[in-house]
N, CA, C and O of each residue as an XYZ file, in Angstrom:
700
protein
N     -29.828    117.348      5.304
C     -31.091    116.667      5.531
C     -31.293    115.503      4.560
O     -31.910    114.477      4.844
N     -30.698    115.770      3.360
C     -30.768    114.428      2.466
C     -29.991    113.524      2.903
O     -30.217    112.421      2.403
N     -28.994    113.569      3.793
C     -28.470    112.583      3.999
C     -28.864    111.826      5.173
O     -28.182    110.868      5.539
N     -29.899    112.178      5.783
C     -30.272    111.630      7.113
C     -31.905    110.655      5.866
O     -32.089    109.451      6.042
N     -32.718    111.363      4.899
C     -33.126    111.006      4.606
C     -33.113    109.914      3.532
O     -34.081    109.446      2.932
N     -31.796    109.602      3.411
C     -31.536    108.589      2.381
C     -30.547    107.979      3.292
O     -30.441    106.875      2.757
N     -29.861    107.959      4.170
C     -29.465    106.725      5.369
C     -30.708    105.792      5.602
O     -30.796    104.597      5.320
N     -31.976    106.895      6.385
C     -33.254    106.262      6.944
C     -34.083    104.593      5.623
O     -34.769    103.586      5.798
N     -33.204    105.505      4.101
C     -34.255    104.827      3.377
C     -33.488    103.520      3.079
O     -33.999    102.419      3.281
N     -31.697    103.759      2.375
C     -31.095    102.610      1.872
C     -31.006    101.238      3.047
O     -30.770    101.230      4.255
N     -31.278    100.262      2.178
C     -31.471     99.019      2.953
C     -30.007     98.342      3.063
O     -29.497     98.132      1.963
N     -29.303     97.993      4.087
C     -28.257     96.910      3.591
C     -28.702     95.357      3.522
O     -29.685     94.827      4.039
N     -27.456     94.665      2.551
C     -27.852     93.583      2.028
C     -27.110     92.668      2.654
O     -26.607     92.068      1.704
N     -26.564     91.981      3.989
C     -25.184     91.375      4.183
C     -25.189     90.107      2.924
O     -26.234     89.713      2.407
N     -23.888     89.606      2.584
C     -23.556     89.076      1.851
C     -24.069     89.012      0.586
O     -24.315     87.866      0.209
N     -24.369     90.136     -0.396
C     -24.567     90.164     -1.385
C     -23.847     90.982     -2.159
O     -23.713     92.151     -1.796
N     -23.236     90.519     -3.395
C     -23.705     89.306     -3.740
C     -22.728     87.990     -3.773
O     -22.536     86.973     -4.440
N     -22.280     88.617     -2.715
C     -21.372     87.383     -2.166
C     -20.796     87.459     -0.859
O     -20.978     88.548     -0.316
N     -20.097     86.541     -0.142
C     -20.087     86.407      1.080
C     -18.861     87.440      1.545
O     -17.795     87.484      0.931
N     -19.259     88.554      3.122
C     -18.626     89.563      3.047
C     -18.580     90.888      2.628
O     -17.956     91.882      3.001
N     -19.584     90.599      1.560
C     -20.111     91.909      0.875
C     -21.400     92.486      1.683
O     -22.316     91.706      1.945
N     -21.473     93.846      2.078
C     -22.618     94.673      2.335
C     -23.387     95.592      1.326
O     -23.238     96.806      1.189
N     -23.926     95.067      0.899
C     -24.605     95.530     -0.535
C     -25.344     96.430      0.280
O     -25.794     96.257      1.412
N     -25.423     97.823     -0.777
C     -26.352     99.240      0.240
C     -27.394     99.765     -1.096
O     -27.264    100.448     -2.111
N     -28.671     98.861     -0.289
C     -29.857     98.816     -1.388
C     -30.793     99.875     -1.834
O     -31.785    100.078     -1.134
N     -30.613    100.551     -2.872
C     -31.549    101.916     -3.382
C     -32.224    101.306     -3.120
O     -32.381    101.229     -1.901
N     -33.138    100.408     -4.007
C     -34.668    100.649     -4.151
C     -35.620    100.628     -3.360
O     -36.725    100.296     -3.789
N     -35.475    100.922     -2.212
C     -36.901    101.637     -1.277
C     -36.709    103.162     -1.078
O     -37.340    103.793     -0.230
N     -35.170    104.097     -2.490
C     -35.737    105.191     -2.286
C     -36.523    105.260     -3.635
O     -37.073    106.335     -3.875
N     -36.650    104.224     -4.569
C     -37.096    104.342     -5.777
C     -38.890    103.834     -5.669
O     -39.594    103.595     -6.650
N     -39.216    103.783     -4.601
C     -40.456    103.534     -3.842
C     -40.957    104.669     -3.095
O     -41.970    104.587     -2.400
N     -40.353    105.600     -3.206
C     -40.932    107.577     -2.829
C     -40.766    108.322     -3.822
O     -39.647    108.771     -4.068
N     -41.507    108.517     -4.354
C     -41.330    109.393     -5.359
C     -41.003    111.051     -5.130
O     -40.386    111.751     -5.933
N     -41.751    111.638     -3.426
C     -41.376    112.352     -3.350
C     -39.545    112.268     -2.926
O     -38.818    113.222     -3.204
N     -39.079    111.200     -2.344
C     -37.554    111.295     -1.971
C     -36.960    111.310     -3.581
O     -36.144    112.149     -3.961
N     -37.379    110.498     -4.239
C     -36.687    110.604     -5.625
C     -36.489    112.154     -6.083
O     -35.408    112.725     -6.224
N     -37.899    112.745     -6.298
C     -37.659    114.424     -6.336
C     -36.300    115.165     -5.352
O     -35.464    116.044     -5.564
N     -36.524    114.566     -4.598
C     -35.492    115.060     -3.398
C     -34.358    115.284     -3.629
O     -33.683    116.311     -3.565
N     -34.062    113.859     -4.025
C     -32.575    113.379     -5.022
C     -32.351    114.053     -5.758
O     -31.328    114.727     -5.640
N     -33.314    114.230     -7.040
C     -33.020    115.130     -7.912
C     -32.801    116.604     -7.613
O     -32.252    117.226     -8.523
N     -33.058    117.153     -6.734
C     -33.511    118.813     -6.164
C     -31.770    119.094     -5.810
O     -30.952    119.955     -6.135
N     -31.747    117.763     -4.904
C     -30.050    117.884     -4.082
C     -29.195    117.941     -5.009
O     -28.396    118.878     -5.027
N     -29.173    116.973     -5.963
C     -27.972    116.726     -7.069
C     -27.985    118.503     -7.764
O     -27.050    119.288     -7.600
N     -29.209    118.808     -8.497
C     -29.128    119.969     -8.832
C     -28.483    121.163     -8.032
O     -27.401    121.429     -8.557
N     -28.776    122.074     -6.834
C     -28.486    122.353     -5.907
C     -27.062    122.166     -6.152
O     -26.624    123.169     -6.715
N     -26.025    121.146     -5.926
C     -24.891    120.657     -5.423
C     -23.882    120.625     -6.689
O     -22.676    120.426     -6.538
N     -24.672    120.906     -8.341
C     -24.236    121.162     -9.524
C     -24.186    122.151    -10.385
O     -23.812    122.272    -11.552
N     -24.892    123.222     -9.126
C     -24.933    124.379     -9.699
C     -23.324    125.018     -9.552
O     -22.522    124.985     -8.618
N     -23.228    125.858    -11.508
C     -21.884    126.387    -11.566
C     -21.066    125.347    -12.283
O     -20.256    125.760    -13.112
N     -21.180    123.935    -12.054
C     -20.814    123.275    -12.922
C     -21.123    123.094    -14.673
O     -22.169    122.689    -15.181
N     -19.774    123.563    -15.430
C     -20.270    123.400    -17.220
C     -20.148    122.365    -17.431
O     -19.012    121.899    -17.509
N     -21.362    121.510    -17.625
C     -21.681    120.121    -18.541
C     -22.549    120.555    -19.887
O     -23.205    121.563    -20.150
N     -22.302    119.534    -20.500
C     -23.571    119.347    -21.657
C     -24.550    118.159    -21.535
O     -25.656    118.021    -22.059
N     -23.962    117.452    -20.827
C     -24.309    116.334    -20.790
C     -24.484    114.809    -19.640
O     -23.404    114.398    -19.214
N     -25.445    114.217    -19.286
C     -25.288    113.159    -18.366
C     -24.884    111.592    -19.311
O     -25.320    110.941    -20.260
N     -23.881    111.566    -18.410
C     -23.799    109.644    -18.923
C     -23.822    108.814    -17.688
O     -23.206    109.050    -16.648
N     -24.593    107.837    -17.931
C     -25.187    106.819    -16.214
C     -24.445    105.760    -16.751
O     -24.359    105.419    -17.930
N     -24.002    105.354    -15.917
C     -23.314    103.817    -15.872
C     -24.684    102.554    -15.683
O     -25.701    102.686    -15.002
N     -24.379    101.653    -16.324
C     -25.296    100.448    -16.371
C     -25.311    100.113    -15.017
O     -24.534    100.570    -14.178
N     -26.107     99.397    -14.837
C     -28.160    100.025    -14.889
C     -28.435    100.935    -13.754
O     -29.481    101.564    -13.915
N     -27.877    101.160    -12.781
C     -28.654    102.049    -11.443
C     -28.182    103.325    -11.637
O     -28.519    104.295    -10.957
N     -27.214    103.344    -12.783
C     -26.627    104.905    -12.934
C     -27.690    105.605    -13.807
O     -27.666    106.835    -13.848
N     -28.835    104.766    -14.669
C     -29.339    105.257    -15.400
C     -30.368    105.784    -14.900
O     -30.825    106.676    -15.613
N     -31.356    105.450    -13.226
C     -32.218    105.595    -13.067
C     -31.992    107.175    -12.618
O     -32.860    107.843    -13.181
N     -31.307    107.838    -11.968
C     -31.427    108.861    -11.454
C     -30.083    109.904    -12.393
O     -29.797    111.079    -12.162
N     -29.768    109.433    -12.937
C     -29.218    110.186    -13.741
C     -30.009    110.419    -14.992
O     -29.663    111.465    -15.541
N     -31.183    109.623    -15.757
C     -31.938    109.995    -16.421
C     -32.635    111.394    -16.007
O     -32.457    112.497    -16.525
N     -33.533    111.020    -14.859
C     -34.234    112.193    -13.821
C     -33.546    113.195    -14.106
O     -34.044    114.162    -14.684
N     -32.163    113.134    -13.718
C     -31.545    114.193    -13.331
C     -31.168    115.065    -15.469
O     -31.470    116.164    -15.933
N     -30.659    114.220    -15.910
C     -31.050    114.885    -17.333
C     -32.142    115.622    -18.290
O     -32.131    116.479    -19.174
N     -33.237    114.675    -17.510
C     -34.273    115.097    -18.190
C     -34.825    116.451    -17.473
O     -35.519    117.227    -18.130
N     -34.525    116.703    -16.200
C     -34.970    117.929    -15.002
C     -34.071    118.559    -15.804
O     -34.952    118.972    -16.558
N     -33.080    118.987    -16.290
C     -31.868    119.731    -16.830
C     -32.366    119.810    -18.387
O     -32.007    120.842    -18.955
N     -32.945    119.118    -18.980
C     -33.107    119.548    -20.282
C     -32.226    119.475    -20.734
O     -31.993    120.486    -21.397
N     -31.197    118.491    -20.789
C     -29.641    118.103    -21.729
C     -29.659    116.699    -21.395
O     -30.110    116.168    -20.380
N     -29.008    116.087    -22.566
C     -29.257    114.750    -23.086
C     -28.403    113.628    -22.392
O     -27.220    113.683    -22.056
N     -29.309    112.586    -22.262
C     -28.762    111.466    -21.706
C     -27.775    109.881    -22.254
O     -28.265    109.161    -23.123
N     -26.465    109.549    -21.640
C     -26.084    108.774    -22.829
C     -25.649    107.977    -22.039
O     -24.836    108.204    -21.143
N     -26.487    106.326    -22.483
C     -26.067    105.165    -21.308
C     -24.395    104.360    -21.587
O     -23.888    104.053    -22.666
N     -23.953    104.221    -20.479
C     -22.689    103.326    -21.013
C     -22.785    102.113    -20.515
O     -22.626    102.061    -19.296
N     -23.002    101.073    -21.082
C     -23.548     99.665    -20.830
C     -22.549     98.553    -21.158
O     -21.656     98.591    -22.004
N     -22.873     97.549    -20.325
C     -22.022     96.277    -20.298
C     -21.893     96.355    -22.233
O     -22.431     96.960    -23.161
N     -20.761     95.262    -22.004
C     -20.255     94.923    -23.649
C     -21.624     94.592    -23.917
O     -22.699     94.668    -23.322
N     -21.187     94.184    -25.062
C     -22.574     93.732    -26.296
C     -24.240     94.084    -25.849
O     -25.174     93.304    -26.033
N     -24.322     95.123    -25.373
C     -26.009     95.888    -25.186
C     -26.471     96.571    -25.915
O     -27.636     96.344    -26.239
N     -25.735     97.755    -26.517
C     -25.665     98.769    -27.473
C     -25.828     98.402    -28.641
O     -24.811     97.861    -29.076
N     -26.916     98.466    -29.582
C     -26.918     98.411    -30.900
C     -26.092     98.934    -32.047
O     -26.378     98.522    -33.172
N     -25.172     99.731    -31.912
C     -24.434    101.020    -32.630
C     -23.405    100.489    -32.607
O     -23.147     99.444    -32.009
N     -22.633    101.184    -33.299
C     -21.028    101.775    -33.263
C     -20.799    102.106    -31.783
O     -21.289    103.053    -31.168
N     -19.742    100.899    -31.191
C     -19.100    101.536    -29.762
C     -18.026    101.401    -29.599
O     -17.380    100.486    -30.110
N     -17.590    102.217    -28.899
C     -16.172    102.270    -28.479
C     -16.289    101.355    -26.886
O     -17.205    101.448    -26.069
N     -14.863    100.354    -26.782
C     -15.052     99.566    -25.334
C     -13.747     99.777    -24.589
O     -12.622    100.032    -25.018
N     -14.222     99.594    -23.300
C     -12.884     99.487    -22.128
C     -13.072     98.417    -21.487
O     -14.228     98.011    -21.607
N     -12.336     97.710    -20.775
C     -12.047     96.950    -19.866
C     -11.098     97.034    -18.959
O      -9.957     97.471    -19.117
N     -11.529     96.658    -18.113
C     -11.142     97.203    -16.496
C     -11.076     95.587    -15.971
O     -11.396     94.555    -16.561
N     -10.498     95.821    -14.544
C     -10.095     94.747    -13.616
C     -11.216     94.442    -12.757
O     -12.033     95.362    -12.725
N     -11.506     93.446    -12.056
C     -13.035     92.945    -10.951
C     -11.727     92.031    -10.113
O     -10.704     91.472    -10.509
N     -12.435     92.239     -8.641
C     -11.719     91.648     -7.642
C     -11.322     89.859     -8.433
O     -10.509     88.998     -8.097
N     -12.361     89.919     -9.588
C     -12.199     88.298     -9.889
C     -12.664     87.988    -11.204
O     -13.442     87.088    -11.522
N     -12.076     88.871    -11.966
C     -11.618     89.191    -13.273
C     -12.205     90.547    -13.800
O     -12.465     91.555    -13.142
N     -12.366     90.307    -15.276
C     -12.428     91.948    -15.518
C     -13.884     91.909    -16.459
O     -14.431     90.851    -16.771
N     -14.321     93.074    -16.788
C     -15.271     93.348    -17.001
C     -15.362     94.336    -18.479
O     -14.409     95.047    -18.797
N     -16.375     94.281    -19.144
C     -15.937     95.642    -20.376
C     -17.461     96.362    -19.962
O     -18.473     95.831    -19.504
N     -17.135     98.010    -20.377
C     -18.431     98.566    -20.690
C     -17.539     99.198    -21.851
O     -16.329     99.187    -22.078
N     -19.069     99.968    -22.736
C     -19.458    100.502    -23.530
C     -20.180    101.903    -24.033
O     -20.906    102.377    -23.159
N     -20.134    102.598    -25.158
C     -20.301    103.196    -25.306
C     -20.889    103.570    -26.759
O     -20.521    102.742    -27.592
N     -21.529    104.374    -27.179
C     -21.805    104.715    -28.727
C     -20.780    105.655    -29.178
O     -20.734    106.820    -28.781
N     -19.986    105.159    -29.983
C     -19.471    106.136    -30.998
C     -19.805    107.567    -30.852
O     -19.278    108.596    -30.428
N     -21.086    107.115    -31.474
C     -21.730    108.858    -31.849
C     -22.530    109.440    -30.731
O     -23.638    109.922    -30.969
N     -21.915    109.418    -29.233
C     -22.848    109.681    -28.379
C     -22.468    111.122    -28.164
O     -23.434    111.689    -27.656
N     -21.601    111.831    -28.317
C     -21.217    112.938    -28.292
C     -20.259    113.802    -29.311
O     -19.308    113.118    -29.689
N     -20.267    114.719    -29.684
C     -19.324    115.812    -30.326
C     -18.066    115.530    -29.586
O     -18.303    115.282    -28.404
N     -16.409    115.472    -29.993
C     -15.420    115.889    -29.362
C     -15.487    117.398    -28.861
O     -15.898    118.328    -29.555
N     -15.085    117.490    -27.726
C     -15.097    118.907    -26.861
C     -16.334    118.725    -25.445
O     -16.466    119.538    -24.530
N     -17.276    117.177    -25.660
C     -18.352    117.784    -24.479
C     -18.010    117.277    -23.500
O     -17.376    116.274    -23.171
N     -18.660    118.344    -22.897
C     -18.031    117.983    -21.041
C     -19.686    117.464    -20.377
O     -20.866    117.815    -20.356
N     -18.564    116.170    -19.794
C     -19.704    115.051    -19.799
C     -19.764    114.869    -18.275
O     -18.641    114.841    -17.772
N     -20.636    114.757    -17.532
C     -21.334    114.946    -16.131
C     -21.329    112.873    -15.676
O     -22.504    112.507    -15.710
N     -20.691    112.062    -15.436
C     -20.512    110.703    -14.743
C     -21.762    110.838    -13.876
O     -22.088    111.713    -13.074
N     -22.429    109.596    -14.313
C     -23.427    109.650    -12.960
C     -23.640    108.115    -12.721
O     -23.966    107.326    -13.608
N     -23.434    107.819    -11.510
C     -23.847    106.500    -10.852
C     -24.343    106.288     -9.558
O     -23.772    106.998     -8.730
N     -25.232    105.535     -9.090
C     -25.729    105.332     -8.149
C     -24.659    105.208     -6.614
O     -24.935    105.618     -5.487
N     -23.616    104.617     -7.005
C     -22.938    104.196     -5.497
C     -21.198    104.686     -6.239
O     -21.085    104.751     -7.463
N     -20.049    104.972     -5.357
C     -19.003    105.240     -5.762
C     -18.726    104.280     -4.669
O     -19.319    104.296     -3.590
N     -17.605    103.271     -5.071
C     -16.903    102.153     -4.009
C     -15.556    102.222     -4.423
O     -14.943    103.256     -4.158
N     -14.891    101.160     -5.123
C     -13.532    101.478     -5.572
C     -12.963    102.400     -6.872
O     -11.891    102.876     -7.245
N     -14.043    102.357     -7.218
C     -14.418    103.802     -8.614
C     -13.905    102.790    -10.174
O     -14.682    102.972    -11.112
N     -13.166    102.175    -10.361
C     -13.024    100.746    -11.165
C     -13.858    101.054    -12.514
O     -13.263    101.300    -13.563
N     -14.859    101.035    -12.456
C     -16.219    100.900    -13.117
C     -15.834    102.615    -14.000
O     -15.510    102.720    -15.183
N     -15.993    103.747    -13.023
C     -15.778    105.042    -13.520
C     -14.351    105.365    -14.243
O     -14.070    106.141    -15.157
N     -13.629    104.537    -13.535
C     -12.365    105.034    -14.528
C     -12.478    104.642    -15.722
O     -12.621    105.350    -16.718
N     -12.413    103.389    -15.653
C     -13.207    102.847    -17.006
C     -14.254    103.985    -18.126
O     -14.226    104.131    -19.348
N     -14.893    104.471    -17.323
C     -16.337    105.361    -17.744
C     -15.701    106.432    -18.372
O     -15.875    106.968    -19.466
N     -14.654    106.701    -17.126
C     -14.044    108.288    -17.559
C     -12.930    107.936    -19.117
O     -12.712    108.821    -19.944
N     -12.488    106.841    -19.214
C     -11.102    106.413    -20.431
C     -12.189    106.960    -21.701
O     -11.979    107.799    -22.577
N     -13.520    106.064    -21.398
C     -14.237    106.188    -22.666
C     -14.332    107.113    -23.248
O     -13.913    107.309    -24.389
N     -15.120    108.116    -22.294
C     -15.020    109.506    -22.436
C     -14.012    110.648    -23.057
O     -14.285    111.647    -23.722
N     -13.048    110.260    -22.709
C     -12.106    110.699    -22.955
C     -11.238    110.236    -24.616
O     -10.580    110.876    -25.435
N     -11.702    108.754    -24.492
C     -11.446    108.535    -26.087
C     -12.097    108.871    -27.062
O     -11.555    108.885    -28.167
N     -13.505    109.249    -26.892
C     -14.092    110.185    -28.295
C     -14.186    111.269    -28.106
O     -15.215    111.857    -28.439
N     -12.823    112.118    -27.320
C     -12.774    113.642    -27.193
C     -13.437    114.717    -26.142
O     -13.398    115.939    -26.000
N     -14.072    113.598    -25.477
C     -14.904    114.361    -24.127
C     -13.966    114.658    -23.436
O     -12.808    114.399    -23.763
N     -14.382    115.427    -22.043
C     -14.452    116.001    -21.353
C     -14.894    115.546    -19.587
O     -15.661    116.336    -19.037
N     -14.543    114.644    -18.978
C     -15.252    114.205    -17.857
C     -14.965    115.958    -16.932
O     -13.927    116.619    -16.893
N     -16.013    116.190    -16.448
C     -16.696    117.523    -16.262
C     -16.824    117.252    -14.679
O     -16.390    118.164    -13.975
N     -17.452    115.932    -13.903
C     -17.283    115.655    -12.837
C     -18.442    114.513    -12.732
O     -19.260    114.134    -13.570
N     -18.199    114.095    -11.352
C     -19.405    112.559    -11.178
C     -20.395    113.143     -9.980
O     -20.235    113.925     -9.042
N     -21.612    112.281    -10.546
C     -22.188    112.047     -8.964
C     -22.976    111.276     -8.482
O     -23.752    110.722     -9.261
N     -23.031    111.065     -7.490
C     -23.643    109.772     -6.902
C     -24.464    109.853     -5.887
O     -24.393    110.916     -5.269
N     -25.257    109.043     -5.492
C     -26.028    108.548     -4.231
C     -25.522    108.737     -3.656
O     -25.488    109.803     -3.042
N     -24.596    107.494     -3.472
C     -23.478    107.030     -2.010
C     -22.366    106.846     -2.530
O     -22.027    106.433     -3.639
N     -21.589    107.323     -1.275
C     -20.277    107.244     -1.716
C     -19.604    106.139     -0.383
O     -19.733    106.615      0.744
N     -19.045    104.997     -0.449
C     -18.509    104.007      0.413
C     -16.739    105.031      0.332
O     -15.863    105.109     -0.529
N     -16.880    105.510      1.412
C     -15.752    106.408      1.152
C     -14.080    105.134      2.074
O     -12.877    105.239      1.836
N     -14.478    104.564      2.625
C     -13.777    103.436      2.888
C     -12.746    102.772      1.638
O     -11.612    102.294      1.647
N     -13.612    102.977      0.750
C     -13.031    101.703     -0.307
C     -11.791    102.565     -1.209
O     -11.018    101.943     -1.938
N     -11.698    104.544     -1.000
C     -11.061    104.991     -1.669
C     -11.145    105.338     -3.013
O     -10.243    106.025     -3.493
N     -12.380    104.859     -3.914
C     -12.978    105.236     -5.201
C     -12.725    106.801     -5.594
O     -12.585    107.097     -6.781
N     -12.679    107.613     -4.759
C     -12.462    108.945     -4.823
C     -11.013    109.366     -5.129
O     -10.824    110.147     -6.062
N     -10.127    108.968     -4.512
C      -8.817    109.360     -5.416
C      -8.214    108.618     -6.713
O      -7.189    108.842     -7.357
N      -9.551    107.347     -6.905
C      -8.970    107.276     -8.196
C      -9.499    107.793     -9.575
O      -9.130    107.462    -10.701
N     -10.571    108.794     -9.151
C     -11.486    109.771    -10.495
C     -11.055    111.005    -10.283
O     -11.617    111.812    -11.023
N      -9.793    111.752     -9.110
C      -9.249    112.901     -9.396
C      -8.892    112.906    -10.475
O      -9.722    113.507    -11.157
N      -7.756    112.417    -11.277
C      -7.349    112.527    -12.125
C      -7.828    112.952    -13.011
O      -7.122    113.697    -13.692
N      -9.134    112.726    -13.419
C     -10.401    113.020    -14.396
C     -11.046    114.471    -14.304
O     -11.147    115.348    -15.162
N     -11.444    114.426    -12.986
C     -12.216    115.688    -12.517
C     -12.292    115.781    -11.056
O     -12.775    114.838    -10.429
N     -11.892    116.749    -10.495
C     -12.235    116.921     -9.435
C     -12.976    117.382     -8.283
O     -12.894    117.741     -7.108
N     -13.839    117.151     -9.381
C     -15.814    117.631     -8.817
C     -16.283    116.496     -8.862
O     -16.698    115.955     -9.887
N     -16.266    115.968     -7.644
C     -17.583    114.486     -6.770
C     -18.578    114.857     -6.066
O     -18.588    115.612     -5.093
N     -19.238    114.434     -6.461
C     -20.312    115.180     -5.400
C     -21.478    113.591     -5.210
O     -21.814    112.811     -6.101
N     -21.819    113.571     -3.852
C     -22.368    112.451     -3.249
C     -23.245    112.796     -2.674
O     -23.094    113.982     -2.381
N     -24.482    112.253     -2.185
C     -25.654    112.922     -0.977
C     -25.355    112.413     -0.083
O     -25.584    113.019      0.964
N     -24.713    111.097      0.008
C     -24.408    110.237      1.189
C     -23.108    109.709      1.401
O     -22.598    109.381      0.330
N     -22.405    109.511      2.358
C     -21.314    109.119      2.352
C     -21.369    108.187      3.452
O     -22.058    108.439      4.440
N     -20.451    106.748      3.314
C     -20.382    105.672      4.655
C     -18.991    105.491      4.866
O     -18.594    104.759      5.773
């Protein structure tokens, strides 16, 4: 049922943000607050049995519902953000973009070595972004534990490239 109710809500964008691209727009579910609950209810539900300690959201739409989803859980939230955002001590990766490459980030001290860390982002497409997410993780001793997402553009194949990591994905929506 969440997935009929979050088809009904995401907007597409043709050519954004560039020509060819179908951009698949949250924010008219971030305009229901009861669907937002929803979101959160499903993700829970669909994570039960899973051992995390912890959520990390990818910059910026990973943070909105993966916050929710941390703060409903009562275990702590840790953003991984474009280069130079982070005030702290970070550790960086860089990854490839259809048209060059990109770095995110991380705090040093965002976790103990040993925690098993819960990936959360709004959309899964070529997964690029998460592998990236997952290296980080993995370089200050974590644990990628598993991801989850909104939507998953299951077309683009993003999914066999975060097996390696974990093999718990879990999506409400899939195109």
């Amino acid at each position: 049922m969440i997935d009929t109710l979050l088809k009904a809500a995401v907007r597409d964008i043709a050519d954004f943000p560039r020509p060819g691209i179908v951009f698949k727009d949250i924010t008219p579910i971030l305009k229901d607050a009861k669907l937002c609950d929803a979101v959160v209810e499903s993700f829970i539900e669909r994570l039960e049995g899973l051992d995390f300690d912890m959520i990390a959201g990818i910059e910026s739409r990973g943070f909105l519902f993966g916050l929710m989803l941390a703060n409903r859980l009562g275990i702590p939230f840790i953003p991984i953000r474009k280069e130079g955002k982070l005030p702290s001590k970070t550790t960086k990766q860089s990854y490839d973009l259809e048209y060059g490459t990109a770095t995110i980030e991380i705090h040093t001290d965002a976790f103990a070595p040993g925690a098993k860390v819960l990936l959360h982002d709004d959309l899964l497409a070529t997964g690029g972004t998460l592998v990236a997410a997952s290296k980080l993780i993995e370089q200050l001793g974590g644990q990628v534990a598993g991801f989850s997402f909104v939507i998953s553009l299951d077309f683009l194949k993003g999914r066999e490239r975060l097996m390696p990591f974990s093999k718990k994905l879990i999506s409400l929506v899939h195109y």
